[in-house]
C-alpha positions as CSV (number, residue, x, y, z in Angstrom):
1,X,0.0,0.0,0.0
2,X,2.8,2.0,0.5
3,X,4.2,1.7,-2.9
4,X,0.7,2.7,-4.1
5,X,0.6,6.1,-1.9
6,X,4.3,6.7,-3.0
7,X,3.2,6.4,-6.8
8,X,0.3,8.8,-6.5
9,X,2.2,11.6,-4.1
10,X,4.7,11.4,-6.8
11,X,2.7,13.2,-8.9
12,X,3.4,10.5,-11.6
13,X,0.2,9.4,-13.6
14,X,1.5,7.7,-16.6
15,X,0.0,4.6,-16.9
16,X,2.6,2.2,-16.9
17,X,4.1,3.5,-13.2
18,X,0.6,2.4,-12.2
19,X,0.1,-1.1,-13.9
20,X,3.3,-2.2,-13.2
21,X,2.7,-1.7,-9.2
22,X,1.7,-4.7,-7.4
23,X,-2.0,-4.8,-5.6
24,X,-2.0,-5.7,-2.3
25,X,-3.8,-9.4,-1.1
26,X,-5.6,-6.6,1.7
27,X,-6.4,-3.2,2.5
28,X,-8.1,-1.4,5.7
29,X,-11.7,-0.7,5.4
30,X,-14.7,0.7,7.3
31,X,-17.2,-1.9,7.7
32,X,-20.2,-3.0,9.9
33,X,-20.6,-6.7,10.9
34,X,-23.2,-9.2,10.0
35,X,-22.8,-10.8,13.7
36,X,-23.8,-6.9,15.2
37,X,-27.1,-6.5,13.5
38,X,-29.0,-6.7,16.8
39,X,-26.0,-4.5,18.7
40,X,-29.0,-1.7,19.3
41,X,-32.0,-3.5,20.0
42,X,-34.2,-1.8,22.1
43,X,-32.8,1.6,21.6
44,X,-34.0,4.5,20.0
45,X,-32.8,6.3,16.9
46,X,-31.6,8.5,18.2
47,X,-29.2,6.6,20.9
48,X,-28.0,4.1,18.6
49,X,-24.0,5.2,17.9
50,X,-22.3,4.9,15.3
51,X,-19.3,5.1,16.9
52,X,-20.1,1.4,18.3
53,X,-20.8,-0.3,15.0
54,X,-18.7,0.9,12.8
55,X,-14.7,-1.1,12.5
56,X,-11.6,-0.7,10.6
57,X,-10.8,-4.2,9.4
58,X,-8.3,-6.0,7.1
59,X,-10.0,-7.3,4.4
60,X,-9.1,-9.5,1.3
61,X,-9.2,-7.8,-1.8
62,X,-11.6,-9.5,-4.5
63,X,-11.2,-10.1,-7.9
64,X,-12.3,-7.5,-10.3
65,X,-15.5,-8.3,-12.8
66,X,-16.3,-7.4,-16.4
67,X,-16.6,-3.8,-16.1
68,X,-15.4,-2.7,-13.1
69,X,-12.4,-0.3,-11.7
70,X,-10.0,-0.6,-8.4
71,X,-9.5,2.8,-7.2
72,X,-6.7,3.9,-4.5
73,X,-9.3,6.1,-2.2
74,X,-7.1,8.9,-1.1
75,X,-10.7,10.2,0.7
76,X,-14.4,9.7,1.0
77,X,-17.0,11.3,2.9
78,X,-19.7,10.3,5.3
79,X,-23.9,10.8,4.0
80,X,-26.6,9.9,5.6
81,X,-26.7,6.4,4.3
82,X,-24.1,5.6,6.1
83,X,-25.6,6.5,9.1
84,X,-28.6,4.5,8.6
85,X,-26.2,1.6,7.6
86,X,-24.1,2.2,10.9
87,X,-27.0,1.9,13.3
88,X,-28.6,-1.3,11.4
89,X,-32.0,1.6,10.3
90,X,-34.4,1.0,8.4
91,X,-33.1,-2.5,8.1
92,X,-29.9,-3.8,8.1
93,X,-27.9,-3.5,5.0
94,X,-26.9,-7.4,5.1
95,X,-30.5,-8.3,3.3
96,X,-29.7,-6.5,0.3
97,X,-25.8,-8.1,0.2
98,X,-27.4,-11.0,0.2
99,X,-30.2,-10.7,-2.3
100,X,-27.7,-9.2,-4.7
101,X,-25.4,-12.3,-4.1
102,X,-28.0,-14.4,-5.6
103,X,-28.2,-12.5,-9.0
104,X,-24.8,-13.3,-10.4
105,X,-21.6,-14.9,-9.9
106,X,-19.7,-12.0,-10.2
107,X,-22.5,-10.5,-7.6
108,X,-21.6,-13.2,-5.0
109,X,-18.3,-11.5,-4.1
110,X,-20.6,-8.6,-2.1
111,X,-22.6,-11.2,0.0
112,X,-20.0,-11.2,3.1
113,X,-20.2,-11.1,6.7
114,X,-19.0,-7.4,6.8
115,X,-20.3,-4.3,5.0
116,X,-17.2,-2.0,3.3
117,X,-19.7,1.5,3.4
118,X,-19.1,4.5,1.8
119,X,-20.7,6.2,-1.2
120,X,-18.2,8.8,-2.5
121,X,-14.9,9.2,-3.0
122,X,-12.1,10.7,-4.5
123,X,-8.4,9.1,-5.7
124,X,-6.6,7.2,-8.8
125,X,-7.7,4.0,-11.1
126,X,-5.1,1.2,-10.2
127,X,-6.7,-1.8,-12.4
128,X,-9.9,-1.8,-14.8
129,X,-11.5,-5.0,-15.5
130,X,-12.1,-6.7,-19.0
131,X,-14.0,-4.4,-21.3
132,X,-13.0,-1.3,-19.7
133,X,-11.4,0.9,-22.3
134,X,-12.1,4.6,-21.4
135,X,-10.3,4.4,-18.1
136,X,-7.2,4.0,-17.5
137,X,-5.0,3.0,-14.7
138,X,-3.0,6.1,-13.3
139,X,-6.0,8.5,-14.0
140,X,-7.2,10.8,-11.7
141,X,-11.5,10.4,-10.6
142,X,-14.3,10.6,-8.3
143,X,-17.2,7.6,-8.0
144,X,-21.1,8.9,-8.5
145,X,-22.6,6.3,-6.2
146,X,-25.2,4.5,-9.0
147,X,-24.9,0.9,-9.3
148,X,-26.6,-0.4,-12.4
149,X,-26.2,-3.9,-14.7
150,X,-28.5,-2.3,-17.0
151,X,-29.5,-5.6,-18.7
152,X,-32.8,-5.0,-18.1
153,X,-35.0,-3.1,-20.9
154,X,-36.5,-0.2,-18.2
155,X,-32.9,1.1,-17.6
156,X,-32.2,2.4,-21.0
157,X,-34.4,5.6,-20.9
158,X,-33.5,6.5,-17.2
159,X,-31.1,4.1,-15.6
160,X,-32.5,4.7,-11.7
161,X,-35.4,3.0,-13.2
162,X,-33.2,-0.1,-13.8
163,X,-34.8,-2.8,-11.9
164,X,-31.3,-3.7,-10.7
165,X,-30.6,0.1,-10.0
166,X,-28.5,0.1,-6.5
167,X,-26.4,2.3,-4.5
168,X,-22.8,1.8,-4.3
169,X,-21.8,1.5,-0.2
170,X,-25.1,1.0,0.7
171,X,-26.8,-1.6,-1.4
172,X,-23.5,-3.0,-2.6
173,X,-20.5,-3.7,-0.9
174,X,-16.5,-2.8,-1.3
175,X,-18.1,1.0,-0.8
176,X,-15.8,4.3,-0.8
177,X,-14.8,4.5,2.7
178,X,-11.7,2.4,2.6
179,X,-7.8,2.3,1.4
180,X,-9.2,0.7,-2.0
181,X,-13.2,1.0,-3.3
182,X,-14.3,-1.0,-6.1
183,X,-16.8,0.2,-8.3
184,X,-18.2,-0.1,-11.9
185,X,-16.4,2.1,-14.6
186,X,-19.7,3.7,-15.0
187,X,-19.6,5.3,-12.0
188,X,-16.1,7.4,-12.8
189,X,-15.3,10.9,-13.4
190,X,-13.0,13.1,-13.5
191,X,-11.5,14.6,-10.6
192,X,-11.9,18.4,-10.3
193,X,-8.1,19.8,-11.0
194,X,-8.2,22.9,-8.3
195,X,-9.7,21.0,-5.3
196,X,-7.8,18.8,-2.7
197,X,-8.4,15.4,-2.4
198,X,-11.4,15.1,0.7
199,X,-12.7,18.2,-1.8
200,X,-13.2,16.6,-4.4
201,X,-14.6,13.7,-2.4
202,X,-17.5,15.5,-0.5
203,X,-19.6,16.3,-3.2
204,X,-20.7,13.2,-5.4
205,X,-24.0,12.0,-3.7
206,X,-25.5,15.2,-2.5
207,X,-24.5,17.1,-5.7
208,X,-25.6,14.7,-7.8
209,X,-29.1,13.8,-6.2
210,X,-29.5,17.9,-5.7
211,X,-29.2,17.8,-9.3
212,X,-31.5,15.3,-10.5
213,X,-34.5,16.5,-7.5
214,X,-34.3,20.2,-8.4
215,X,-32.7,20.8,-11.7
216,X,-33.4,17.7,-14.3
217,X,-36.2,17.3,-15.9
218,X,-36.4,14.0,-13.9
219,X,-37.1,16.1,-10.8
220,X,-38.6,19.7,-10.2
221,X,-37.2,20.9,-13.6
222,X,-36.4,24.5,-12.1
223,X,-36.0,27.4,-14.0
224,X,-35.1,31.1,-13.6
225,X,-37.2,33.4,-11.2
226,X,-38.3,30.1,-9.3
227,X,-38.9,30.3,-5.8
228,X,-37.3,27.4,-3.8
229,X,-38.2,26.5,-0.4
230,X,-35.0,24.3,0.8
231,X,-34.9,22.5,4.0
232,X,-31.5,22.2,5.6
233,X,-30.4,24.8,3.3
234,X,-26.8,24.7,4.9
235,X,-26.6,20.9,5.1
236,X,-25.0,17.9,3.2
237,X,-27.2,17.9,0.5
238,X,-29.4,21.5,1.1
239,X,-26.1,23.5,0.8
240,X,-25.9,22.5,-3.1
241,X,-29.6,22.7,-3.7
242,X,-29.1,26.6,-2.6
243,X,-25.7,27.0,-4.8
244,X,-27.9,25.6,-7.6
245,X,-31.2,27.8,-6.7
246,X,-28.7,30.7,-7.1
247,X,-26.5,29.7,-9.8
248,X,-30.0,29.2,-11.8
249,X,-31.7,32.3,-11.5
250,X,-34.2,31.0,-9.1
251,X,-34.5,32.6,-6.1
252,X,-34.1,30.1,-2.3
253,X,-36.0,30.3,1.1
254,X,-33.5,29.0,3.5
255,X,-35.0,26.6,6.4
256,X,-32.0,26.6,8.9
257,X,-32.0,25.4,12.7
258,X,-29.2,27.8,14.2
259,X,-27.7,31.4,13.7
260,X,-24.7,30.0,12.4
261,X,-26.3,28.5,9.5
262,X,-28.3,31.3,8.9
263,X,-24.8,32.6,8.2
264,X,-23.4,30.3,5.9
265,X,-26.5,30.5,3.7
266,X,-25.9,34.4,3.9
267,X,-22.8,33.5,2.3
268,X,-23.6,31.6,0.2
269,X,-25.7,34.4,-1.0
270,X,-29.3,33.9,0.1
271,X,-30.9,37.0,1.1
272,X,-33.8,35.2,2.5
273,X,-33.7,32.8,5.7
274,X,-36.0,31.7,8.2
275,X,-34.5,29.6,12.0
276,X,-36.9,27.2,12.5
277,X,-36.0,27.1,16.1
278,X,-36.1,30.4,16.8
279,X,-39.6,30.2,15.3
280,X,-40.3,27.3,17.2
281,X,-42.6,25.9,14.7
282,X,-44.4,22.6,16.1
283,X,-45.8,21.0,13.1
284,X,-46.9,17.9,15.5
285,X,-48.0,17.6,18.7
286,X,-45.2,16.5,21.3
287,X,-45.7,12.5,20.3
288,X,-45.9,12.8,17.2
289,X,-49.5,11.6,16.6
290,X,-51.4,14.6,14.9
291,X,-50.1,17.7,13.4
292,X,-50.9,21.3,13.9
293,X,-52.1,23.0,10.7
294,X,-52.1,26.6,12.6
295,X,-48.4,26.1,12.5
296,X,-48.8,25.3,9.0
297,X,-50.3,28.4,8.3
298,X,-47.9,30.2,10.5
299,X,-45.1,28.5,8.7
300,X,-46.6,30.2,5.7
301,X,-47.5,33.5,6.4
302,X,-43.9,33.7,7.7
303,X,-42.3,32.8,3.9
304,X,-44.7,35.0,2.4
305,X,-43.2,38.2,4.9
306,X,-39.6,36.9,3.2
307,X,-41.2,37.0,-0.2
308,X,-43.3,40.1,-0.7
309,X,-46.5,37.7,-0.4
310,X,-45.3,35.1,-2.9
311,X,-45.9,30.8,-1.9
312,X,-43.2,28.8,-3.7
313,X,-42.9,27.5,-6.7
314,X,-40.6,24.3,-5.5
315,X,-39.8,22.6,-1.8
316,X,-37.0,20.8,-1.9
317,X,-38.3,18.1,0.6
318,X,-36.0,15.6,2.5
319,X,-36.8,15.5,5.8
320,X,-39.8,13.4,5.6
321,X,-41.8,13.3,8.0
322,X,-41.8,16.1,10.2
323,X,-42.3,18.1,7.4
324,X,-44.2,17.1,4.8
325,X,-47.7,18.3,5.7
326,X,-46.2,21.9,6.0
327,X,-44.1,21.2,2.8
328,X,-47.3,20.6,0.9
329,X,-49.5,23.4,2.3
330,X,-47.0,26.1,1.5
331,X,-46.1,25.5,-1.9
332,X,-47.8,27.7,-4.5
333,X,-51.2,26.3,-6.8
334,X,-49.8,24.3,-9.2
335,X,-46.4,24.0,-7.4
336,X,-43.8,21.2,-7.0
337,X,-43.0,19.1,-3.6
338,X,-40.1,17.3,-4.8
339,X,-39.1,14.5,-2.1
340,X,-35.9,12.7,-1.9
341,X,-34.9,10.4,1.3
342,X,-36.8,10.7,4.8
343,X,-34.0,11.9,7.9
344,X,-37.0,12.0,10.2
345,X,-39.3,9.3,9.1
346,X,-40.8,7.2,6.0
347,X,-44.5,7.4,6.7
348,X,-45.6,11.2,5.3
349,X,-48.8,12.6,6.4
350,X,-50.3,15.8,5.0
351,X,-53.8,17.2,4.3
352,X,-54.7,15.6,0.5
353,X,-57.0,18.9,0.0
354,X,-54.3,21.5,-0.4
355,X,-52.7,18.9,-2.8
356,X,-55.7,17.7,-5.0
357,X,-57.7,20.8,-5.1
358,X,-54.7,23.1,-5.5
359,X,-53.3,20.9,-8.7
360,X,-49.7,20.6,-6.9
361,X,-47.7,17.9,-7.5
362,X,-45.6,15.6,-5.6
363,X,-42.5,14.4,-7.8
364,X,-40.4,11.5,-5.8
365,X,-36.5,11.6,-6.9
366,X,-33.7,9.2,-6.3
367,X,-30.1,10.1,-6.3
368,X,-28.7,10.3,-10.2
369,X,-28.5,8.8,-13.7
370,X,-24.7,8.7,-14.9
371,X,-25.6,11.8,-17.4
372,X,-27.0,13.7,-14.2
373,X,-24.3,13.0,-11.9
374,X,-21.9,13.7,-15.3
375,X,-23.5,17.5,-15.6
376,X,-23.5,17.8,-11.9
377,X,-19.6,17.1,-11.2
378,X,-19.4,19.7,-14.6
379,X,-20.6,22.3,-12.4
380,X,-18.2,21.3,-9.6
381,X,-15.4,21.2,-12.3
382,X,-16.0,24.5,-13.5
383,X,-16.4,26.8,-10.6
384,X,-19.9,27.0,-10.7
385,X,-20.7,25.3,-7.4
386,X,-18.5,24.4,-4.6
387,X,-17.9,21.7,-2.1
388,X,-19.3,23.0,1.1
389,X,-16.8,20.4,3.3
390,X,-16.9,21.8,6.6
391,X,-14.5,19.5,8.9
392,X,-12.2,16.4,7.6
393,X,-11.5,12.9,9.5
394,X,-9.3,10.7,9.5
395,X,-10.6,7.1,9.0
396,X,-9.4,5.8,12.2
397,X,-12.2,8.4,13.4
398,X,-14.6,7.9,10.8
399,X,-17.5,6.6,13.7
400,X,-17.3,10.3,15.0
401,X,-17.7,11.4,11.6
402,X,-21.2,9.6,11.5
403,X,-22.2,10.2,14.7
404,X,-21.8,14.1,13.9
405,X,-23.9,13.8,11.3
406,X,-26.4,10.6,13.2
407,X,-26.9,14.2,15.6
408,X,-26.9,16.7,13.1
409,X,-23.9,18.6,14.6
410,X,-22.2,19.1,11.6
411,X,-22.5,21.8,8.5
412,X,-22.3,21.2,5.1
413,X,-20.2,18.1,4.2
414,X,-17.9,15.7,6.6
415,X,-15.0,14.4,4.9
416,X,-12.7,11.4,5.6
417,X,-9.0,11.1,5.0
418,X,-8.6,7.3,3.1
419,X,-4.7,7.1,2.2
420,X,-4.1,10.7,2.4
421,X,-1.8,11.2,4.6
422,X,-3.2,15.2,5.6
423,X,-5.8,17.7,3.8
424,X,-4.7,20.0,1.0
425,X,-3.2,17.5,-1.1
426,X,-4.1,17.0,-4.9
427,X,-4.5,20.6,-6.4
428,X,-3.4,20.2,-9.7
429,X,-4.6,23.6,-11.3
430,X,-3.6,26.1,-8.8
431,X,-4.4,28.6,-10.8
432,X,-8.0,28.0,-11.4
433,X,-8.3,27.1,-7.5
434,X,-7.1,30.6,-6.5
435,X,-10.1,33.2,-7.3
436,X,-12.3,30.5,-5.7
437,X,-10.4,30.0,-2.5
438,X,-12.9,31.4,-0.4
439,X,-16.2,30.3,-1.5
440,X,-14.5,26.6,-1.1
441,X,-13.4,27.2,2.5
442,X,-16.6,29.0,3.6
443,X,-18.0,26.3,5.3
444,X,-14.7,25.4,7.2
445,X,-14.5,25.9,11.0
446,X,-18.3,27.3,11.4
């Protein structure tokens, strides 16, 4: 592994330095284990720690199929799925190793009594598989998280409608969070040049399925003069939805929960912002059995203050749940709830009047085709949006890393050191990285 980390902080990336290294038999990863599944029983949520269930092990390194890539991970960052994989929520991970095991031969190498997590990451192509040709080893790249065999007829228009359609890390394993990631060569991109390594990492899944939910076609379709309500606006994956709101033309209500992300979407360059929590909105009563629609109302009398009496034309739904009956209520006639994931529960409620009667429309969005999450690291590439990474790990520490974000004490982005050996490695375009410096490192240290 050494020789491998040597190779790369050479600054060498011909391709014959980097198929003439040797690959080693193992490699340290970040897993959860089969035999832990019931580690939490009887716990809540929101006691479960990750810190307790995720393990660094040595692992043996598997064969490569048709197709695929082995990538050095120089860093990776933690999302949400890894969280729910961590504390075993909504089900353990393990069922879908094992149902994925059954499909192939080639698919039997991810049923295993650990679970290598991790759905992004940034580093260099060691080996590609047979039938790889447009990758080569030595090259530079970041992973979009979608898994896909595509054999199936339904992929071919959208490929997250592939029935085999999975997520990399979490529905597969040999995931991102590890000295060496495998993944299919149709999950590769190119690295952005003027970013450091756990940079370039952070973005992937959030960018990508901000992307798709707000900006495709597939998803809200936004255009310019939109009005956006985003939850989380300074979090993992509201932080790019607001870069995108802004880079588009559209106009973004920021839902925060503190002062001090109040002020990163300030600088980010929303002008409007609301603290829940200093609003003290109680969209449910204190067991969560019925909701409030006063509050509702509230809730939208307070957005129309921020917008000279204007609903929204989009929410940019994601925390499930606790939100979704206010999400629907304040969105404009004819409006868009566009839902991705569910941080505070599966099972929405909201009043079907003010959809039905009001001609709004719910539109459900999954993470990213490859095109998506293609245009999407574009953006990053150019400029146009940046990586909101806030505070960098080492993987030795990676279970704080999710239990930051398990509690929601985070900002923006947490990102994890792989075989770098420190942050700020990897720039390879100085020069476009310098006029940008700032609105990389504005989420850093809040």
């Amino acid at each position: 592994m050494q020789e491998i980390l040597d190779a790369i902080m050479s600054g060498d990336r011909t391709e014959e330095t980097y198929s003439e290294l040797s690959v080693p038999e193992s490699f340290e990863a970040v897993v959860v284990r089969k035999d832990e599944v019931d580690m939490f029983e009887g716990r809540a949520s929101k006691d479960k720690d990750p810190r307790e269930s995720l393990h660094i092990d040595e692992v043996p390194l598997p064969e490569l199929a048709p197709g695929e890539a082995l990538v050095a991970v120089m860093a990776s960052s933690v999302n949400y799925n890894t969280v729910w994989t961590s504390i075993f929520e909504p089900v353990s991970t393990f069922g879908f190793l094992e149902r994925y095991g059954r499909t192939s031969e080639a698919a039997k190498r991810h049923d295993l009594p650990y679970h290598i997590v991790g759905s992004d990451l940034s580093g260099v192509v060691l080996r590609t598989g047979p039938g790889v040709h447009l990758w080569k080893p030595g090259q530079e790249c970041v992973a979009h998280c979608l898994s896909v065999e595509l054999e199936h007829h339904d992929g071919h228009n959208d490929t997250m409608l592939d029935p085999e359609q999975r997520i990399w890390g979490f529905e597969t394993n040999f995931g991102g969070l590890a000295q060496l990631a495998i993944v299919k060569a149709n999950q590769l991109m190119p690295k952005p040049e003027h970013l450091t390594w756990e940079e370039a990492a952070s973005p992937g899944l959030v960018n990508s399925t901000a992307y798709r939910q707000l900006i495709s076609k597939n998803g809200a379709a936004m255009k310019l003069g939109d009005r956006v309500l985003i939850w989380g606006a300074s979090g993992g994956l509201g932080s790019y939805a607001t870069q995108m709101a802004l880079a588009g033309g559209a106009t973004p209500i920021c839902i925060v929960s503190s002062p001090e992300k109040a002020e990163i979407c300030r600088k980010m360059g929303a002008e409007l912002v609301l603290d829940r929590r200093e609003k003290d909105y109680r969209f449910w009563n204190d067991d969560y059995t019925q909701q409030n629609p006063r509050e509702w109302k509230r809730f939208g009398k307070d957005i129309r203050e921020l917008t000279n009496g204007h609903d929204v034309d989009i929410v940019f739904e994601h925390p499930g749940r606790e939100t979704f009956g206010a999400s629907v209520y304040v969105t404009r006639k004819g409006g868009t709830i566009t839902t991705c994931a569910s941080t505070s529960g599966y099972m929405h409620e909201y009043d079907n009047r003010y959809l039905w009667m009001n001609l709004k429309k719910i539109v459900s969005s999954h993470f990213a085709n490859y095109r998506e999450a293609w245009e999407a690291n574009s953006l990053i590439r150019r400029g146009l949006i940046q990586p909101t990474l806030s505070k960098t790990y080492s993987m030795k520490d990676v279970g704080q890393a999710a239990y930051d974000v398990h509690k929601n004490a985070h900002q923006g982005k947490v990102g994890v050191l792989c075989l770098a050996p420190e942050e700020g490695l990897g720039v390879t375009n100085p020069e476009r990285r310098e006029p940008l410096v700032d609105r990389i490192n504005r989420f850093r240290n809040v």
